[in-house]
C-alpha positions in Angstrom: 0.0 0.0 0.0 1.4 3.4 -1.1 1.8 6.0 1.7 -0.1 9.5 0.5 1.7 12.1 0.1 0.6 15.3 2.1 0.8 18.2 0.7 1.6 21.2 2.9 -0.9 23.8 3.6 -0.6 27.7 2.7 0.2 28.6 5.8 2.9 26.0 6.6 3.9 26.9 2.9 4.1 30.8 3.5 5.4 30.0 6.6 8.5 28.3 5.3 8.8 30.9 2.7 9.1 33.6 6.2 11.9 31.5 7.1 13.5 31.4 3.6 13.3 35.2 3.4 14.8 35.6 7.4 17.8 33.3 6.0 18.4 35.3 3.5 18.3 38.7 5.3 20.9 37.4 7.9 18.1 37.3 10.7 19.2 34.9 13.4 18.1 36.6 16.5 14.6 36.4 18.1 13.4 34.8 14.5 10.0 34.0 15.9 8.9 37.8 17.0 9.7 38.6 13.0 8.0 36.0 12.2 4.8 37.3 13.6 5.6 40.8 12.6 5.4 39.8 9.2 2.6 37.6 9.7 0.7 40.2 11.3 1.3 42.3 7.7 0.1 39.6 5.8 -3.2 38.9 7.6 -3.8 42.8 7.2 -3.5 42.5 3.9 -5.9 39.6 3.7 -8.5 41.5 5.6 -8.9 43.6 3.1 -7.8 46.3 5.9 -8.1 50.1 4.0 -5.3 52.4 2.6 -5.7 55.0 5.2 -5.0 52.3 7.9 -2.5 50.4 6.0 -0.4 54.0 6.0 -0.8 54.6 9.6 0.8 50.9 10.4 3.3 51.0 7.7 4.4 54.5 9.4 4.3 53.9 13.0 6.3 51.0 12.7 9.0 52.6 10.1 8.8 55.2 12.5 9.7 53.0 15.9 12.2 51.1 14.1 14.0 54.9 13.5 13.8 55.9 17.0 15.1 52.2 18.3 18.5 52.7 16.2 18.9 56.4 17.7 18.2 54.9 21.2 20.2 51.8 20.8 23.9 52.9 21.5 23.0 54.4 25.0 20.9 51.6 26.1 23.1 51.7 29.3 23.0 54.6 30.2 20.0 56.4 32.4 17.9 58.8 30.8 15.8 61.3 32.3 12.4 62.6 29.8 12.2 66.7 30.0 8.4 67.5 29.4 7.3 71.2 28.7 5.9 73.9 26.8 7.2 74.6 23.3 5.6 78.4 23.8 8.5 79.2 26.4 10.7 81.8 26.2 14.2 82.6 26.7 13.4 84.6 29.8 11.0 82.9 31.2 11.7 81.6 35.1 11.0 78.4 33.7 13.4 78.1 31.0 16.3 78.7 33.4 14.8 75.3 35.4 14.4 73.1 32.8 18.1 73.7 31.6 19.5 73.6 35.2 18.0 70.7 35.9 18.9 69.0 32.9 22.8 70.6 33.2 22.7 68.7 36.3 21.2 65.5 35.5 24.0 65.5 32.6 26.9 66.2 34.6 25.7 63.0 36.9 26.0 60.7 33.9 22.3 61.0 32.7 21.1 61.1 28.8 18.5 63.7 29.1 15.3 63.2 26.3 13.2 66.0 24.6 10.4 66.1 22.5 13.4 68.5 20.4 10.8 72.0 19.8 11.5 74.8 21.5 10.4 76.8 24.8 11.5 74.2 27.6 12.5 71.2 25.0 15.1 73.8 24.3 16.0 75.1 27.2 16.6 71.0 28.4 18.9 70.2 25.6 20.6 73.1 26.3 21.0 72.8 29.5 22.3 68.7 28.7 24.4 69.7 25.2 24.8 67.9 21.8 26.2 64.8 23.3 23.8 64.3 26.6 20.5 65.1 24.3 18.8 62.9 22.4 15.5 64.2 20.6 12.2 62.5 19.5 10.6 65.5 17.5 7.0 65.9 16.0 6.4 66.8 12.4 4.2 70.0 12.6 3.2 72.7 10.2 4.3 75.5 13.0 7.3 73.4 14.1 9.3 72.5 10.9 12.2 71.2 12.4 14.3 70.3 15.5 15.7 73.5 17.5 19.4 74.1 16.7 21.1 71.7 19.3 20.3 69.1 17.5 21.2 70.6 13.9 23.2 68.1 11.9 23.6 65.3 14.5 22.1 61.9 14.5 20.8 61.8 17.7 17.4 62.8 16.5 14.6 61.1 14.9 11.1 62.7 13.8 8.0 61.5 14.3 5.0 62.0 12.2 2.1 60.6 15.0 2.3 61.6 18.6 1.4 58.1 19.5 4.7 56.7 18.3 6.6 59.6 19.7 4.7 59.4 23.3 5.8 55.9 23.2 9.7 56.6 22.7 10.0 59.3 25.0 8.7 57.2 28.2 9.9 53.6 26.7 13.3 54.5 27.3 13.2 56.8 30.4 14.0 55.9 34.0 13.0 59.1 35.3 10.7 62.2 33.9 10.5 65.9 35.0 7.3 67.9 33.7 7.7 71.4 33.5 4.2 73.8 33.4 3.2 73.5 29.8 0.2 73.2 28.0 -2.1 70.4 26.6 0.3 68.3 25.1 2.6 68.9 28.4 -0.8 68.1 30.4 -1.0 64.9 28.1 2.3 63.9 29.1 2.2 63.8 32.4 -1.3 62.2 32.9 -0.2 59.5 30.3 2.9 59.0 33.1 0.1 58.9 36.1 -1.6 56.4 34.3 1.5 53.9 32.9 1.7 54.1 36.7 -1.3 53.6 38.5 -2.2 51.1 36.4 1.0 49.2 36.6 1.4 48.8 33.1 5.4 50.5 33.5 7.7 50.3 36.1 7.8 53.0 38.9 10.0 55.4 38.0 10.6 58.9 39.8 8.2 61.5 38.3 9.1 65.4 39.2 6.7 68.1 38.8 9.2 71.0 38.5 7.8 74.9 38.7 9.7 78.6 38.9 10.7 79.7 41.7 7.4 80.3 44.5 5.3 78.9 41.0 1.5 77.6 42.1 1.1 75.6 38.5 1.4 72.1 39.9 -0.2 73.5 43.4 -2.8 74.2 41.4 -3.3 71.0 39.9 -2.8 69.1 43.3 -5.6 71.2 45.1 -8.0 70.1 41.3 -7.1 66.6 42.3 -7.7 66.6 46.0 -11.0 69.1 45.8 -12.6 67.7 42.6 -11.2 63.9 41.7 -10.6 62.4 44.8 -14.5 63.5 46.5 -15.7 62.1 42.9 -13.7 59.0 43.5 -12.6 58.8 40.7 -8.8 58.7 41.7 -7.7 57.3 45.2 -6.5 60.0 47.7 -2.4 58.3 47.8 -3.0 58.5 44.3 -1.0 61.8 43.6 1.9 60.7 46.0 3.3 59.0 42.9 4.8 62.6 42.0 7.0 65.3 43.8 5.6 68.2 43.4 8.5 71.3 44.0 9.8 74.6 42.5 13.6 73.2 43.5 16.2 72.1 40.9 18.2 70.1 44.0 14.9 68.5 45.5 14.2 67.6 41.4 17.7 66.2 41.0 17.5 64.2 44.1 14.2 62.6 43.4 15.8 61.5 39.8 19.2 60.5 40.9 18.3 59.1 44.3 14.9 56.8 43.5 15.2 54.1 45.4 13.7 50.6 44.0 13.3 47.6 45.8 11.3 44.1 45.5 9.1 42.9 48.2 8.1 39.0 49.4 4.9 38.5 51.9 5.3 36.6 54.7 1.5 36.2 55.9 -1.6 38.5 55.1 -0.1 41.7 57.6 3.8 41.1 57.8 6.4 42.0 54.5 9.9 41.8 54.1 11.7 44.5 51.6 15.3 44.2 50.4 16.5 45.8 47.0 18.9 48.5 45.5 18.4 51.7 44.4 18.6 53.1 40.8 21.9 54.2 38.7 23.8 56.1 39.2 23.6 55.9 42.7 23.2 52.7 44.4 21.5 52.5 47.8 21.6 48.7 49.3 19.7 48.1 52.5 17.9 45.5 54.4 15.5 45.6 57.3 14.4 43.6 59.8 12.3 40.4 59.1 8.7 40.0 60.1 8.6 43.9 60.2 4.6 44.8 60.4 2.5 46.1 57.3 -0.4 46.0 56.0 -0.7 44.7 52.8 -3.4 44.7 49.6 -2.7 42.7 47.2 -3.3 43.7 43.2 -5.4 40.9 42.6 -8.4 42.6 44.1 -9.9 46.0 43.3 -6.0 48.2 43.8 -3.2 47.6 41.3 -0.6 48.4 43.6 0.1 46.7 46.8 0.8 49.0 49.9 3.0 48.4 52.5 3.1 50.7 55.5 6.1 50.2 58.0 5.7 50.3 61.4 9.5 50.6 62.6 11.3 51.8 60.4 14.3 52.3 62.6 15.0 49.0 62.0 16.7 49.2 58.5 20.0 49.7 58.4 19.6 52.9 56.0 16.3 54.7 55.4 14.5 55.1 52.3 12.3 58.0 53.2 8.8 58.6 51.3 7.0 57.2 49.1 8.6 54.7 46.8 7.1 52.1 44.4 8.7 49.4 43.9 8.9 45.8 41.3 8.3 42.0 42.0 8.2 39.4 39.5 4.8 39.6 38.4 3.4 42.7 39.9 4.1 46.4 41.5 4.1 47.4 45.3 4.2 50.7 47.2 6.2 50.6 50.5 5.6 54.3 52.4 8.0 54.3 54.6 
């Protein structure tokens, strides 16, 4: 009796033809997430999926592949986002911040990222220079290019969606200062609240930086604690996330000095911390087992767990504040 022969199937047939055209290329690394990349293109095109659309994905993902390569040689390095007005001038109190701030960041080994406009994108890659700055810029009728620092260097990419752009300039951030700005700043920074109380990005420092005696980001705290929080539609510890000051040396601090840590329960009331702090300065301590808390964990209603110490005397060095912090699977908050 003669075995039949089995002919392959479309799919296994375009699906050795994928792996035909990644030999080719040279593609040996993570072949699979290619793979799927390309797949994905091919099942747009079989549903029929419009023009308009079809632009939109061919863009964004041209576009993210541009701003990987630009970020990809400092992958090492800690960067801090500047967010701010593009409508800033020169002599604005605020300028002078944002370029302090970013001066300083820069002399402590950070890469400091701006959406590359002017007003306080300037004033940040200023404050950094050519070789600390790396720009993600938008394409805009009013904002035709880049601002000068980052004239003829390749440590620039532009963006033609602010989706894409959004993306890159929190994606590769450890640490993000917002400076009073408009809707697109005010976009910014709610986009970081929300990466953050929903746990969908790692805790990093978030600084709310004004001028000198400045009520901007007063302002916003009393709209969140007069109007959002008696609405319940934020929780009241929900704000602590940020430090809100008009000090460059507080701002750098929060940056420089987050500390992060991982955290292990030992019953339903008692936690046990130990971690490290965040480059470029490192921060090891330990404390006491069996160290009371009270803990909620994210499977329920909260997406961050909260532990609140009842001795802290009993570490070896202090973490003071509010710090969130990573496990495995989930976030925590330890206020210490």
């Amino acid at each position: 009796m003669t075995e039949a022969t089995v002919t392959p199937g479309p799919d296994e047939t375009l699906r050795a033809e994928m792996d035909r055209m990644l030999h080719d290329a040279g593609i040996t690394a993570n072949r699979e997430l290619i793979r799927r990349i390309i797949g994905t293109a091919i099942e747009l095109g079989r549903d029929g999926t419009e023009r308009l659309d079809l632009k939109i994905t061919a863009s964004a993902v041209a576009e993210m592949r541009r701003a990987f390569r630009i970020f990809a040689p400092y992958a090492g390095v800690p960067k801090v986002t500047i967010f701010g007005s593009a409508r800033t001038r020169s002599d604005d109190p605020l300028y002078e911040q944002a370029h302090d701030i970013a001066e300083r960041l820069a002399e402590r080994g950070w890469m400091v990222v701006t959406g590359a406009g002017p007003g306080i994108m300037q004033a940040a890659a200023e404050g950094a220079g050519p070789d600390r700055a790396i720009g993600v810029s938008i394409r805009l009728p009013f904002e035709e290019r880049p601002n000068a620092i980052f004239a003829d260097r390749d440590n620039v990419v532009a963006m033609k969606y602010f989706f894409t752009r959004k993306l890159m300039l929190m994606k590769e951030s450890s640490g993000f200062v917002c400076v009073p700005g408009g809707f697109g700043t005010m976009d910014e920074m709610f986009e970081l609240l929300t990466l953050q109380q929903t746990g969908k990005a790692e805790p990093m420092p978030i600084v709310l930086l004004d001028e000198p005696g400045g009520q901007f980001w007063s302002g916003l705290r009393r709209f969140v604690e007069e109007q959002m929080i008696p609405a319940g539609v934020v929780s009241g510890d929900d704000l602590e996330r940020v430090l809100i000051t008009d000090s460059v040396a507080e701002a750098e601090a929060e940056i420089t000095g987050f500390c992060a840590t991982t955290i292990r329960f030992g019953g339903s009331t008692n936690c046990s911390c130990s971690g490290s702090g965040r480059p470029p300065r490192r921060r090891n301590w330990n404390h006491s087992t069996n160290a009371s808390g009270t803990c909620w964990s994210r499977a329920g209603s909260r997406a961050w767990q909260r532990c609140r110490w009842r001795s802290p005397t009993t570490m070896s060095r202090s973490c003071r504040g509010s710090r969130w912090f990573s496990t495995r699977s989930r976030w925590v908050t330890c206020s210490i």
